[in-house]
N, CA, C and O of each residue as an XYZ file, in Angstrom:
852
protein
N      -9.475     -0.411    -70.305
C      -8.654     -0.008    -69.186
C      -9.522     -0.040    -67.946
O     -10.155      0.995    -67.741
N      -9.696     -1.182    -66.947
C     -10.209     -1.399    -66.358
C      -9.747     -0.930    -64.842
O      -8.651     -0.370    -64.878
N     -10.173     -1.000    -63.855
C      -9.486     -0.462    -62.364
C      -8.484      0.692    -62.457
O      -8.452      1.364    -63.488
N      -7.693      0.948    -61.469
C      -6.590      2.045    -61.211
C      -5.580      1.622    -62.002
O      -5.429      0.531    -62.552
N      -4.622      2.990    -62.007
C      -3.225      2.388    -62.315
C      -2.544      2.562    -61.208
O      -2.687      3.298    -60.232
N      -1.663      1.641    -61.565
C      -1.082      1.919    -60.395
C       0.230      0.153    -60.880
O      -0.139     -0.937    -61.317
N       1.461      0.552    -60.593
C       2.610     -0.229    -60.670
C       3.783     -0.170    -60.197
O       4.090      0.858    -59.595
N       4.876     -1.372    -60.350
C       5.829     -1.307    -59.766
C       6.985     -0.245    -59.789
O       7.339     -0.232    -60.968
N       7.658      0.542    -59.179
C       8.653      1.389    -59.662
C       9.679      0.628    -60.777
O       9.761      1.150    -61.889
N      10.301     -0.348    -60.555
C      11.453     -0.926    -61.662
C      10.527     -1.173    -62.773
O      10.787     -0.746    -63.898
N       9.529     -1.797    -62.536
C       8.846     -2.218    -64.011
C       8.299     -1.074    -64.664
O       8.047     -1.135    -65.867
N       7.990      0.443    -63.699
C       7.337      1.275    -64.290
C       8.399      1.845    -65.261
O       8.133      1.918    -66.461
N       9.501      2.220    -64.813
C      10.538      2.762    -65.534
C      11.020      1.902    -66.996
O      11.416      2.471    -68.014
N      10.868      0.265    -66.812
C      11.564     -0.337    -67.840
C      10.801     -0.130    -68.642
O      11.291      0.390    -69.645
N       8.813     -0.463    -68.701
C       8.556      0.087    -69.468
C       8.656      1.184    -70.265
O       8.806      1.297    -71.481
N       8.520      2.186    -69.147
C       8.417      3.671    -69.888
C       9.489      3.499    -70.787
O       9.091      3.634    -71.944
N      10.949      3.201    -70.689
C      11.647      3.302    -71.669
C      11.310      2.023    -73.093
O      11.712      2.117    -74.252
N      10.825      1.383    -72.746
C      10.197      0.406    -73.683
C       9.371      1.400    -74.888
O       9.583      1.647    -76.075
N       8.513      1.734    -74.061
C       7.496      2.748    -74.847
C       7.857      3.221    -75.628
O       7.799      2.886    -76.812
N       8.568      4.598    -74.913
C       8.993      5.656    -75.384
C       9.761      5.276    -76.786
O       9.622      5.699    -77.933
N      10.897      3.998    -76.023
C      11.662      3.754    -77.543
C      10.513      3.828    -79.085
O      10.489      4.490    -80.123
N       9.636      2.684    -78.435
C       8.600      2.385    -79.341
C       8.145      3.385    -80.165
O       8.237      3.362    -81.392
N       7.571      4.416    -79.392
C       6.645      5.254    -80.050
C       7.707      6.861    -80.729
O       7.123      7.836    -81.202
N       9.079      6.795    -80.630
C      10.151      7.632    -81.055
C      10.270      6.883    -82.598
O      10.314      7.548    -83.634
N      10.310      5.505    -82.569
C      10.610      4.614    -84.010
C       9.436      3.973    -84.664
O       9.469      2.902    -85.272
N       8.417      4.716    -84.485
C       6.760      4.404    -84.726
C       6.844      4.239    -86.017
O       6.336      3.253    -86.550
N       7.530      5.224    -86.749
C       7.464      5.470    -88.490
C       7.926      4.301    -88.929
O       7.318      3.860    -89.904
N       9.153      3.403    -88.364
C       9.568      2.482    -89.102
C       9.469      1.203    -88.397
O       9.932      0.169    -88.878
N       8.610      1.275    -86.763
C       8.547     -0.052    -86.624
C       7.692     -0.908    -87.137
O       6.836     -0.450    -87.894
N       7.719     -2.831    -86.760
C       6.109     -3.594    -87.373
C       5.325     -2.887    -86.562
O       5.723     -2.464    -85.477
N       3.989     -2.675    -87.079
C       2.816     -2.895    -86.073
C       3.279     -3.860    -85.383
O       3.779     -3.567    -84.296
N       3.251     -5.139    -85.765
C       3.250     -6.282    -84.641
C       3.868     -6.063    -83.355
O       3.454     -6.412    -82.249
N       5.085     -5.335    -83.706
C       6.075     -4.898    -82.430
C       5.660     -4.193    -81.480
O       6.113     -4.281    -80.339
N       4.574     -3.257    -81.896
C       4.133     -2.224    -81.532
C       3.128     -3.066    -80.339
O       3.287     -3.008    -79.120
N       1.822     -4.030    -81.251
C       0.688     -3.378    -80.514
C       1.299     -4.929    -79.458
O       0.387     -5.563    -78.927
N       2.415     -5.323    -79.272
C       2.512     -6.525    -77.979
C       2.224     -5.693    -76.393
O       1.827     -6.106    -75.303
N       2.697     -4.170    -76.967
C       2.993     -3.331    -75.824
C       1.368     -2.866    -75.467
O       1.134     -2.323    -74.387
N       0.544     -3.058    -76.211
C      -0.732     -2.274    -75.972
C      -1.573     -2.825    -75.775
O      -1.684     -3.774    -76.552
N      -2.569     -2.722    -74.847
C      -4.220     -3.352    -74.270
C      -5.061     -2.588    -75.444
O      -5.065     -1.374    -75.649
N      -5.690     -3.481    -76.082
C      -6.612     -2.980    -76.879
C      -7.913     -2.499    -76.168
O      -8.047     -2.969    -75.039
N      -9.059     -1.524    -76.662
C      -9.962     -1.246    -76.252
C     -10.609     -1.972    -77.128
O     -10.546     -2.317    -78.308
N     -11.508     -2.149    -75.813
C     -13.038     -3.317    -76.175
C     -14.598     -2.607    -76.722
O     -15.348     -2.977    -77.625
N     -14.722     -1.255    -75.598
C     -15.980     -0.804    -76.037
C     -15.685      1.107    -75.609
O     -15.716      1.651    -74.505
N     -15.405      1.725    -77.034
C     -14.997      3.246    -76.864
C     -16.409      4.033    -76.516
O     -16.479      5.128    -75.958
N     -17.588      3.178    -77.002
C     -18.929      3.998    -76.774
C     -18.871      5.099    -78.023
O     -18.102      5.243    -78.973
N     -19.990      5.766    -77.587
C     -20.579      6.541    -78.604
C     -19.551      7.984    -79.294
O     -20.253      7.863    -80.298
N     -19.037      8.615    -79.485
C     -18.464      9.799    -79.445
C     -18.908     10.691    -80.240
O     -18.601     10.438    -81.405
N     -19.593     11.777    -80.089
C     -19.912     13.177    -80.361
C     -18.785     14.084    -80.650
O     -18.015     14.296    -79.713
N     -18.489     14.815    -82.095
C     -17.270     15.806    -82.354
C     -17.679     17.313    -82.241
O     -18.865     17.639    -82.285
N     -16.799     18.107    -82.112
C     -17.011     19.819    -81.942
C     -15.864     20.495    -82.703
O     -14.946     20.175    -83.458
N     -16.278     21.381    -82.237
C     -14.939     22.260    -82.976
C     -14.660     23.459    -82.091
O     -14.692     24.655    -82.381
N     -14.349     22.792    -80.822
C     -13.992     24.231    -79.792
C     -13.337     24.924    -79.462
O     -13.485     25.832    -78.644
N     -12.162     24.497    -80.272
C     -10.589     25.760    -80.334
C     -10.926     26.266    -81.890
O      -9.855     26.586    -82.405
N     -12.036     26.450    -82.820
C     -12.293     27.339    -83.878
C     -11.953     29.053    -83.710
O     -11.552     29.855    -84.554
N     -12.198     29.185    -82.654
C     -12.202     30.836    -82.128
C     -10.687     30.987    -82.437
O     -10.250     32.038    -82.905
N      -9.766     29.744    -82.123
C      -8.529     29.995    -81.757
C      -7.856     29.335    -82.925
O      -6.950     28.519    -82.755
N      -8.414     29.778    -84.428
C      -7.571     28.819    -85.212
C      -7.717     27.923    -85.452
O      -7.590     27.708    -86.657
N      -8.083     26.716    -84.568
C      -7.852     25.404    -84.923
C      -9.619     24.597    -85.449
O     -10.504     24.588    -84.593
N      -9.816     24.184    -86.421
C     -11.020     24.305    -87.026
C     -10.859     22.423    -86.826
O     -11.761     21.676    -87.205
N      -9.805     22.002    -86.299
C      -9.680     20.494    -85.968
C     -11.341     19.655    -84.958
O     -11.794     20.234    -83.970
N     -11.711     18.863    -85.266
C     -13.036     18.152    -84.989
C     -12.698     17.222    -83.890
O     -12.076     16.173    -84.062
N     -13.339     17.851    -82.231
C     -12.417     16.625    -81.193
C     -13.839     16.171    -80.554
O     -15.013     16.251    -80.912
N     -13.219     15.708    -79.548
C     -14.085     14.524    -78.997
C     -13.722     14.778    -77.070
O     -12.680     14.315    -76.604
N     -14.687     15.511    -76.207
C     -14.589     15.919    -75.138
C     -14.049     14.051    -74.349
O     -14.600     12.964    -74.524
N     -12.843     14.397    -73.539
C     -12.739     13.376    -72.678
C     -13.880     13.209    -71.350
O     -14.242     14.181    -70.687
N     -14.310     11.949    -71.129
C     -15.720     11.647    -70.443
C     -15.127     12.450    -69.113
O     -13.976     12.472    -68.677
N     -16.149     13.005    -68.699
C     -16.450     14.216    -67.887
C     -15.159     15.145    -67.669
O     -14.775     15.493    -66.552
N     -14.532     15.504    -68.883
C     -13.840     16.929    -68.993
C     -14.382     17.896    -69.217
O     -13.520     18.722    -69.518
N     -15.946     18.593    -69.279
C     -16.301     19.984    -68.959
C     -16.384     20.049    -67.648
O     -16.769     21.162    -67.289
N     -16.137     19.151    -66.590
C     -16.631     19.177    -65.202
C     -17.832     19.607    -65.180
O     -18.184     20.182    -64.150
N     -18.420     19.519    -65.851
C     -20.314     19.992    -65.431
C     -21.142     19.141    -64.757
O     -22.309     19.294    -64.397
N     -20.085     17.859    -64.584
C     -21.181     16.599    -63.890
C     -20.215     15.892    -62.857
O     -19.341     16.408    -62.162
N     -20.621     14.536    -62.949
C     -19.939     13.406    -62.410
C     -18.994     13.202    -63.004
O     -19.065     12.950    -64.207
N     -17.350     13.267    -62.081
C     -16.410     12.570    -62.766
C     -15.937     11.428    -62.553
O     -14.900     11.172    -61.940
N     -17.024     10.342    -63.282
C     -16.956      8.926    -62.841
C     -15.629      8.587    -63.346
O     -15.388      9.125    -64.427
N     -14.675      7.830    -62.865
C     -13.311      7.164    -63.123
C     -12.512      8.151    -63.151
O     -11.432      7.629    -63.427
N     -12.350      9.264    -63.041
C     -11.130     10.378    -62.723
C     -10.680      9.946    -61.133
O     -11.370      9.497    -60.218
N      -9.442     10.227    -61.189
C      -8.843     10.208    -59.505
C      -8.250     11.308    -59.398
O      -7.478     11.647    -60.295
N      -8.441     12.041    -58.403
C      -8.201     13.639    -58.012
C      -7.643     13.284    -56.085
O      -8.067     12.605    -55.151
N      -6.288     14.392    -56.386
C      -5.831     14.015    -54.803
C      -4.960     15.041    -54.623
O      -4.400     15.482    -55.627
N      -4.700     15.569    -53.443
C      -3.941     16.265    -53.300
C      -4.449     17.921    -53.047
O      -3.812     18.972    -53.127
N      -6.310     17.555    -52.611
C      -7.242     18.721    -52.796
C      -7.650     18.873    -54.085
O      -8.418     19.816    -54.274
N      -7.295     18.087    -55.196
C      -8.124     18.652    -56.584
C      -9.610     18.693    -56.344
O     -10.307     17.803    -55.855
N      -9.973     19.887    -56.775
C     -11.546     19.821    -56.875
C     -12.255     20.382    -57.968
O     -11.667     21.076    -58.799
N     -13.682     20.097    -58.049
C     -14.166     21.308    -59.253
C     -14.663     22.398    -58.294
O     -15.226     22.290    -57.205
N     -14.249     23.618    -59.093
C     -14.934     24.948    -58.211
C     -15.701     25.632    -59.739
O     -16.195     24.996    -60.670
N     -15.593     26.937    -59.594
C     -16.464     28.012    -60.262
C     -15.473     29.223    -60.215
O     -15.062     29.716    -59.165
N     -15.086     29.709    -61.662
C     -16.200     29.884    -62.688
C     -15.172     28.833    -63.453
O     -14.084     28.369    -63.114
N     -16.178     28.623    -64.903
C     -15.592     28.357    -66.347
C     -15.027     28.839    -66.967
O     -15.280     30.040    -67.061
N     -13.981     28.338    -67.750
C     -12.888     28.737    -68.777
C     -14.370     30.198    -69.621
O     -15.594     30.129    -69.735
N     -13.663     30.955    -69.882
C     -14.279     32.092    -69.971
C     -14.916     32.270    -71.655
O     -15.543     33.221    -72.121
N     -14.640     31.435    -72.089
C     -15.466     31.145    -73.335
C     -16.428     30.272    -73.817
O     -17.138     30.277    -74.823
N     -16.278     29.429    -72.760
C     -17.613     28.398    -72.360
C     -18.035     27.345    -73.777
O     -19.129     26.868    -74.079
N     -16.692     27.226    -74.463
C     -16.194     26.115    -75.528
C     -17.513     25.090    -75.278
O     -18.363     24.913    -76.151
N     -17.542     24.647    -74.373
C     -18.548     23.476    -74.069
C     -19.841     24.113    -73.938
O     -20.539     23.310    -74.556
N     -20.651     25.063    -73.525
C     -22.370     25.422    -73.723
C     -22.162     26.476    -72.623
O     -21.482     26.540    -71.599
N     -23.057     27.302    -73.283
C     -23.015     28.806    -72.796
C     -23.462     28.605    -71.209
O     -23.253     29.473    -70.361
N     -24.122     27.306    -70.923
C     -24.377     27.305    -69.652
C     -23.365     26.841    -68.649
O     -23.648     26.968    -67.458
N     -22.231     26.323    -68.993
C     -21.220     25.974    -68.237
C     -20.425     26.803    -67.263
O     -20.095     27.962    -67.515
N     -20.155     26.236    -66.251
C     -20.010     27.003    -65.167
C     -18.429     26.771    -64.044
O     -17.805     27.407    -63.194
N     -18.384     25.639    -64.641
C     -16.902     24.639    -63.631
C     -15.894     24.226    -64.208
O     -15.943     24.026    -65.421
N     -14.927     24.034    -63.606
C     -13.672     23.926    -63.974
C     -13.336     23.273    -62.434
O     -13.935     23.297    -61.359
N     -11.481     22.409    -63.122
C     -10.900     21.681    -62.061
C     -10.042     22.694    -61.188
O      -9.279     23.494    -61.730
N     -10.160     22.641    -60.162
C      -8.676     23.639    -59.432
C      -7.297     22.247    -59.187
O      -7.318     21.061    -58.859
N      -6.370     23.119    -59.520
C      -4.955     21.612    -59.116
C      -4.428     22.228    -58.433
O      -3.563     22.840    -59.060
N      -4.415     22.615    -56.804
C      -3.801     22.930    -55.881
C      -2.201     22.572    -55.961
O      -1.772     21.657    -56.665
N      -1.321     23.477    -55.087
C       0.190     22.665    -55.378
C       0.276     21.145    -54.453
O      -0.141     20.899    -53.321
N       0.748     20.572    -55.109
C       1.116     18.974    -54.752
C      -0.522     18.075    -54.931
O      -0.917     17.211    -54.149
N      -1.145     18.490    -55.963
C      -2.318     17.799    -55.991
C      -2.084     17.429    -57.393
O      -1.304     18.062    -58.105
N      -2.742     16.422    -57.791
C      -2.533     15.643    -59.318
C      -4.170     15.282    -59.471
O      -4.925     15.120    -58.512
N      -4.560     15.191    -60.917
C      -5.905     14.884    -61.448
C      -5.588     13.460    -62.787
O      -4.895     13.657    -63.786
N      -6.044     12.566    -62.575
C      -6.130     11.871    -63.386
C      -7.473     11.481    -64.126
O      -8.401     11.180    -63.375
N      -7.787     11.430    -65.898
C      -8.709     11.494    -66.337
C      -9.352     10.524    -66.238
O      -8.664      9.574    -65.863
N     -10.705     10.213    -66.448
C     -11.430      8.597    -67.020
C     -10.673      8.704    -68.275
O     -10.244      9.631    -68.962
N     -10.659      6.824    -68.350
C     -10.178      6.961    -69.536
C     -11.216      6.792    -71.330
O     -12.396      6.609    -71.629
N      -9.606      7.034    -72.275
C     -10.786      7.874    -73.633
C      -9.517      6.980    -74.187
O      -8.418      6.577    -73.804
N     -10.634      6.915    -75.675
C      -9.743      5.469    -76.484
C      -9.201      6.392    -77.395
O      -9.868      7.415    -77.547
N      -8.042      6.281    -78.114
C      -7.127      7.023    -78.745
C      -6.492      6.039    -79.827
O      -6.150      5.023    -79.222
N      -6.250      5.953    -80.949
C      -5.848      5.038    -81.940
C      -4.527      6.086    -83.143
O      -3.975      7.153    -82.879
N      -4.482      5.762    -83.622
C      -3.632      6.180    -85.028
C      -3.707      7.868    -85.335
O      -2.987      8.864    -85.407
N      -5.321      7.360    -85.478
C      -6.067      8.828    -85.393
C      -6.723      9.907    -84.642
O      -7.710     10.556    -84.991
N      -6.012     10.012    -83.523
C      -6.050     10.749    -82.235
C      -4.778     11.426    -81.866
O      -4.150     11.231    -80.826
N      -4.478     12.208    -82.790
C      -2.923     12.509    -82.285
C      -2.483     13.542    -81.043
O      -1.413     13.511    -80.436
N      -3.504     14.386    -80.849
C      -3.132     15.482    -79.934
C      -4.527     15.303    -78.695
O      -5.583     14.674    -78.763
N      -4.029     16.027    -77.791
C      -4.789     16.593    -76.822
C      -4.770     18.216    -76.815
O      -3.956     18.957    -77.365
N      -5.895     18.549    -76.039
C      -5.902     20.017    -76.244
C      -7.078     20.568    -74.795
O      -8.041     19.905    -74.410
N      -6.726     21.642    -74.336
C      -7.459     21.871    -72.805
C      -7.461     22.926    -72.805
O      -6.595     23.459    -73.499
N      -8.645     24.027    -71.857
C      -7.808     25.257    -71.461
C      -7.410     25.419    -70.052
O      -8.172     24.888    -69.244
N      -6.386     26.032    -69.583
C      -5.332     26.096    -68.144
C      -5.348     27.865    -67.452
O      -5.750     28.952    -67.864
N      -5.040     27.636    -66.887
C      -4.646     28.966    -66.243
C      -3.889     28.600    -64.923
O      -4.331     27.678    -64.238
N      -2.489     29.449    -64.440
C      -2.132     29.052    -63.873
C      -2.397     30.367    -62.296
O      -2.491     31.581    -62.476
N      -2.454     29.788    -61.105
C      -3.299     30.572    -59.826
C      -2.087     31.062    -59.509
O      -2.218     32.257    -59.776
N      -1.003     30.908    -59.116
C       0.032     30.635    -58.045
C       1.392     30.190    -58.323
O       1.436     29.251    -59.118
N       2.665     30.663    -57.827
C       3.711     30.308    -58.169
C       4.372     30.757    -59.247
O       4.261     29.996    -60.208
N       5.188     31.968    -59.487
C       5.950     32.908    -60.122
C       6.658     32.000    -61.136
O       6.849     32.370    -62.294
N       7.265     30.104    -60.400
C       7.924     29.544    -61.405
C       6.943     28.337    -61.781
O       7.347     27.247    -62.188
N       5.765     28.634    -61.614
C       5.225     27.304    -61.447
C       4.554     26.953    -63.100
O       4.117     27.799    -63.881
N       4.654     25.073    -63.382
C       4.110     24.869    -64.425
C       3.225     23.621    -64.366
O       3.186     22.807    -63.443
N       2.542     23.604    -65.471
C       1.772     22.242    -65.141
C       1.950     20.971    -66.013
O       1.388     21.004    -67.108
N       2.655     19.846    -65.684
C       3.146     18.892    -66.100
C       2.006     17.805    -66.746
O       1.095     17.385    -66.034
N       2.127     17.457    -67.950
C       0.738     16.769    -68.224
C       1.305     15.401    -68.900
O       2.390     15.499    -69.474
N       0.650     14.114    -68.879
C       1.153     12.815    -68.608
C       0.540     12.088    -69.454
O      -0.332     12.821    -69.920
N       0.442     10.635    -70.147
C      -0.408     10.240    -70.966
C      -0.183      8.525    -70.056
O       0.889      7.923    -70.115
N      -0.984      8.172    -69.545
C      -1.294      6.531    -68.952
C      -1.835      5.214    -70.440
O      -2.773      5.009    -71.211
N      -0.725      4.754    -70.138
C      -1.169      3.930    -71.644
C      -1.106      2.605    -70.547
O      -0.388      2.559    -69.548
N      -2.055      1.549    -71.011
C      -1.840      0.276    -70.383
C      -1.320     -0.746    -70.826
O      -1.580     -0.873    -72.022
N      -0.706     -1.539    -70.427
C       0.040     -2.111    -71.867
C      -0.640     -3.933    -71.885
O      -1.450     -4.255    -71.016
N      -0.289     -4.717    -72.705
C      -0.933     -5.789    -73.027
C      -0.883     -6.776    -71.971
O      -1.720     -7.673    -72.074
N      -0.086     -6.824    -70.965
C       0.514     -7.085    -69.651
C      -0.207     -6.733    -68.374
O       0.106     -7.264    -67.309
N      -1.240     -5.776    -68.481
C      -2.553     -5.346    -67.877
C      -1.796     -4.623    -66.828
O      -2.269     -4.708    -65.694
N      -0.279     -3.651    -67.044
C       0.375     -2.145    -66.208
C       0.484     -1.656    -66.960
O       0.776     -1.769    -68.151
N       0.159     -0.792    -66.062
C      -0.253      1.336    -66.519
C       0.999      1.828    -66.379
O       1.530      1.598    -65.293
N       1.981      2.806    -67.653
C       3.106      3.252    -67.552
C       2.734      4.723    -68.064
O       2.196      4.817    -69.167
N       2.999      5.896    -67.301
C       2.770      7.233    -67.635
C       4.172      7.638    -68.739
O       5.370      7.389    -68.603
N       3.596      8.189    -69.588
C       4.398      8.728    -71.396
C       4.448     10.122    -71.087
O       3.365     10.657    -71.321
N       5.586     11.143    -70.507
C       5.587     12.721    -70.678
C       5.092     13.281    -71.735
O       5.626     13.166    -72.838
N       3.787     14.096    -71.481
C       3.909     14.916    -73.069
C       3.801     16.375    -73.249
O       3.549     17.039    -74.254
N       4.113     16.794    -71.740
C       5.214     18.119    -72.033
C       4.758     18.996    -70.873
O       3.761     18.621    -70.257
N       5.373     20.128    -70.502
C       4.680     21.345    -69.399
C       4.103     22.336    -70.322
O       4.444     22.566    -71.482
N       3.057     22.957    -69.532
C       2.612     24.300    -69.722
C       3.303     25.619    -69.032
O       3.882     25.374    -67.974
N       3.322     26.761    -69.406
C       3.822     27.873    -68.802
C       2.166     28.516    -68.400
O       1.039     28.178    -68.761
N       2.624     29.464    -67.590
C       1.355     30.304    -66.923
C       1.795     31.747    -66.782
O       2.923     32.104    -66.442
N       0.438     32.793    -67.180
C       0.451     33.915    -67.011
C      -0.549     34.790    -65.840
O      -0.683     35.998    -65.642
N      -1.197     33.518    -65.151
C      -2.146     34.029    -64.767
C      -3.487     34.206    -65.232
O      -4.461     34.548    -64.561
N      -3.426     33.888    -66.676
C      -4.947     33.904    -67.330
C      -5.393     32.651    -67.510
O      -4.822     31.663    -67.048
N      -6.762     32.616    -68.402
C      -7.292     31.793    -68.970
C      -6.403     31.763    -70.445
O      -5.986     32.808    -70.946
N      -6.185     30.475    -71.035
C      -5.418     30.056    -72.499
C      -5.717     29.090    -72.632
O      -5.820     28.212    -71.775
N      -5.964     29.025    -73.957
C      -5.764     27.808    -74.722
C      -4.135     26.751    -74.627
O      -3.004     27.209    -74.793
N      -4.508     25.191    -74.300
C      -3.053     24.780    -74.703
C      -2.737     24.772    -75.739
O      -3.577     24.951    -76.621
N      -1.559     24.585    -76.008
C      -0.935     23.968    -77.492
C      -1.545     22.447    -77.792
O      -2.249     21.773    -77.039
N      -1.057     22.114    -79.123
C      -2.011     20.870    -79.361
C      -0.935     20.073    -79.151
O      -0.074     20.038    -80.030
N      -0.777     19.277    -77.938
C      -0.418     17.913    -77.397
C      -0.064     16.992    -77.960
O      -1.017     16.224    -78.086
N       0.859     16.593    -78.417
C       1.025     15.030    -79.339
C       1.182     14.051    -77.841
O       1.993     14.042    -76.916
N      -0.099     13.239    -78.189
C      -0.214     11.808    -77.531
C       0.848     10.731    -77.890
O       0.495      9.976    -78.797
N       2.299     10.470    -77.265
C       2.777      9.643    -77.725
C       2.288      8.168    -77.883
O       2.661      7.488    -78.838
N       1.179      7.541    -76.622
C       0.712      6.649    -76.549
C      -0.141      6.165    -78.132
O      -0.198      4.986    -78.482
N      -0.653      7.124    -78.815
C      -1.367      6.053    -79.805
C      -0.732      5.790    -80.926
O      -1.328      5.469    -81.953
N       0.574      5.904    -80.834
C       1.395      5.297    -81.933
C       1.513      3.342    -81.344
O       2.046      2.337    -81.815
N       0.910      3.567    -80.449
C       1.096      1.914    -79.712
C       0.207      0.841    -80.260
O       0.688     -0.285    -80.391
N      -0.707      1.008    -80.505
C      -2.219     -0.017    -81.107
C      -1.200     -0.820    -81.942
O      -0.064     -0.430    -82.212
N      -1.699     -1.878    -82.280
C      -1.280     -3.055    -83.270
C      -1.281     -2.411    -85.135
O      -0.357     -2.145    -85.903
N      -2.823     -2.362    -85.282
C      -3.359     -2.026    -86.600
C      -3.838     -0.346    -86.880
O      -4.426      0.304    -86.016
N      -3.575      0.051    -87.853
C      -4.642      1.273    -87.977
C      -5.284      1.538    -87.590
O      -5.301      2.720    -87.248
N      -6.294      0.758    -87.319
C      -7.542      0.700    -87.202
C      -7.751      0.298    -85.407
O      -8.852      0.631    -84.968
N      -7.070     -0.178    -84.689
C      -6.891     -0.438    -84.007
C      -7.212      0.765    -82.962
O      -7.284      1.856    -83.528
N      -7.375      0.791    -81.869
C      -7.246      1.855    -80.928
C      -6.741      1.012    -79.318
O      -6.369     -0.161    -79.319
N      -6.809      1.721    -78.247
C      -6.386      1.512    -77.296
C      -6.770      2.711    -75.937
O      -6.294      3.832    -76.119
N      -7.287      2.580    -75.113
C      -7.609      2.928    -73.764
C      -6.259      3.892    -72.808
O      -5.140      3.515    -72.458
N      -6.883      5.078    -72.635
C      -5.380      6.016    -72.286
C      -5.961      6.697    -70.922
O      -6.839      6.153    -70.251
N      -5.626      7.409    -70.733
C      -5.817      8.455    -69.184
C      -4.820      9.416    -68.897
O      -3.675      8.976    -68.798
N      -5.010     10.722    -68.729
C      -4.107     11.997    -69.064
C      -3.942     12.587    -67.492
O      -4.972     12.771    -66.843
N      -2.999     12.798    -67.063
C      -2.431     13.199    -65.427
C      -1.732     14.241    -65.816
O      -0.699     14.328    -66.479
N      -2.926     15.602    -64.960
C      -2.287     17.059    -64.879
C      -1.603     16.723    -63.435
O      -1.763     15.917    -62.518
N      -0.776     17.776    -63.759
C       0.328     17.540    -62.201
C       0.768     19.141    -61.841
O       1.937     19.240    -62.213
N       0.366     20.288    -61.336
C       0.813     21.405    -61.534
C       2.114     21.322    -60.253
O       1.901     20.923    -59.108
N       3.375     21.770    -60.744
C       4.631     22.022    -60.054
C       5.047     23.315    -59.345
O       5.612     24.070    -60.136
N       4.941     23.839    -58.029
C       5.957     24.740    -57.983
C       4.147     25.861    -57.469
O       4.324     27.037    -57.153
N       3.233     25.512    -57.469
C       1.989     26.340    -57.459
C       0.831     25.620    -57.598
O       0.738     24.397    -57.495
N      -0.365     26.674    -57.918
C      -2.025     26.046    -58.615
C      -2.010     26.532    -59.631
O      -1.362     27.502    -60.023
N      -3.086     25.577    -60.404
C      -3.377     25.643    -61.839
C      -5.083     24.970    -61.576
O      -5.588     24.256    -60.710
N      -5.698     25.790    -63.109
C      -6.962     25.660    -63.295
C      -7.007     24.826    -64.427
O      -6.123     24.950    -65.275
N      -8.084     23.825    -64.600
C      -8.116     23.174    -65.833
C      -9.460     23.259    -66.283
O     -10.377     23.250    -65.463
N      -9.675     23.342    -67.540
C     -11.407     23.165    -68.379
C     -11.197     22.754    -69.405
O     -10.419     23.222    -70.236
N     -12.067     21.527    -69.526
C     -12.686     21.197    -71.271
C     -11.657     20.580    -71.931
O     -11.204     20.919    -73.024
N     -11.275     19.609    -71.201
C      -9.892     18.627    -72.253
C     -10.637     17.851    -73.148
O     -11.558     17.066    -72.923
N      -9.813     18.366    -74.765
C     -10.745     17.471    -75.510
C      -9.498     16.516    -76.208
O      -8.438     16.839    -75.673
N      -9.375     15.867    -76.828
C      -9.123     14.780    -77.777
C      -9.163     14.778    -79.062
O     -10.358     14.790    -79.359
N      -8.541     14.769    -79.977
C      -8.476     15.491    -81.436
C      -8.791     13.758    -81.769
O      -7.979     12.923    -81.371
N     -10.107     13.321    -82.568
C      -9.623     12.381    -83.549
C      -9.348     12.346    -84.864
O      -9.592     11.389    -85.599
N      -8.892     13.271    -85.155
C      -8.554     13.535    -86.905
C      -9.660     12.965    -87.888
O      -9.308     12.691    -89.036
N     -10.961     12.773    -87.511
C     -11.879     11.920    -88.850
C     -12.056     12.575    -89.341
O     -11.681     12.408    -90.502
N     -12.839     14.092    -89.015
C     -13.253     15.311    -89.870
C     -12.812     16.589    -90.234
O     -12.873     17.498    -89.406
N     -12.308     16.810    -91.541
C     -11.674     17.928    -91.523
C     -12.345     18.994    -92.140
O     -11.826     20.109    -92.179
């Protein structure tokens, strides 16, 4: 997944419903059908697993999206709308006791991730949120799949509610990686927080790849 996304409104929509159909009839479509719709990934790089929602139950083995602790450079993220990293950290410091930052999503500001390769075996996403602002406000979260056609079509994969605290999300089903051709196969994605109606805080989006249980 190379450069921005970025596409036509009519084509963005025909896809999306393309997709969506796709990845609703995943169980019984060909692969073949499947992966025409999908840009394969070329080089996923190295990936390191954790287990950082253990505290919270989930003993699932993920894979941090490239610069989701915000502790560094967020090379290939696009942030607008005032997104920034500030201080402090999600309050359990999932990622190393020395961590310190987190994203702020001001209202009408959107964060889009670098992207992280996702296949068969990547089914969920998982983050922690807190929401700043806005009595009705929620935060809308997006999945950018690219398709074999070299356009980026955003896949809904659901809102968050807010209490004002720090929380764990729920675990996310990625509709996008029902898209790859083969099993084995994977494909290049990018995840767009969008908070509605207020601000929201984000830390530590990780990526479930199901290898280790």
């Amino acid at each position: 997944m190379e450069g921005t996304f970025s596409m036509n409104g009519l084509m963005r929509r025909v896809l999306l419903a393309a997709i969506t159909a796709v990845a609703m009839t995943g169980a019984i479509a060909a692969p073949a059908n499947a992966g025409i719709l999908t840009a394969p990934a070329t080089d996923c790089g190295d990936e390191s697993l954790s287990q950082p929602f253990a505290g919270f139950g989930d003993g699932h083995m993920y894979k941090i999206v490239p610069g989701g602790s915000f502790e560094g450079a967020l090379t290939d993220w696009s942030l607008s709308g005032g997104a920034k990293v500030v201080t402090p950290n999600e309050p359990w410091k999932v990622g190393g006791s020395g961590h310190a930052k987190s994203l702020v999503l001001p209202a009408g500001s959107s964060a889009v991730t670098a992207p992280s390769c996702v296949g068969l075996g990547e089914p969920t996403l998982r983050f922690f949120a807190k929401k700043n602002s806005g009595l009705l406000s929620t935060l809308a979260v997006s999945v950018w799949v690219k398709t074999s056609l070299g356009l980026a079509v955003p896949v809904p994969m659901g809102v968050l509610l807010g209490n004002g605290q720090w929380h764990e999300s729920p675990q996310m089903l990625i509709v996008a990686n029902l898209l790859p051709l083969l099993p084995g196969d994977r494909t290049p994605v990018a995840f767009q927080f969008t908070p509605l109606l207020g601000s929201w805080q984000i830390d530590d989006v990780y990526v479930d790849p199901m290898r280790v249980r």
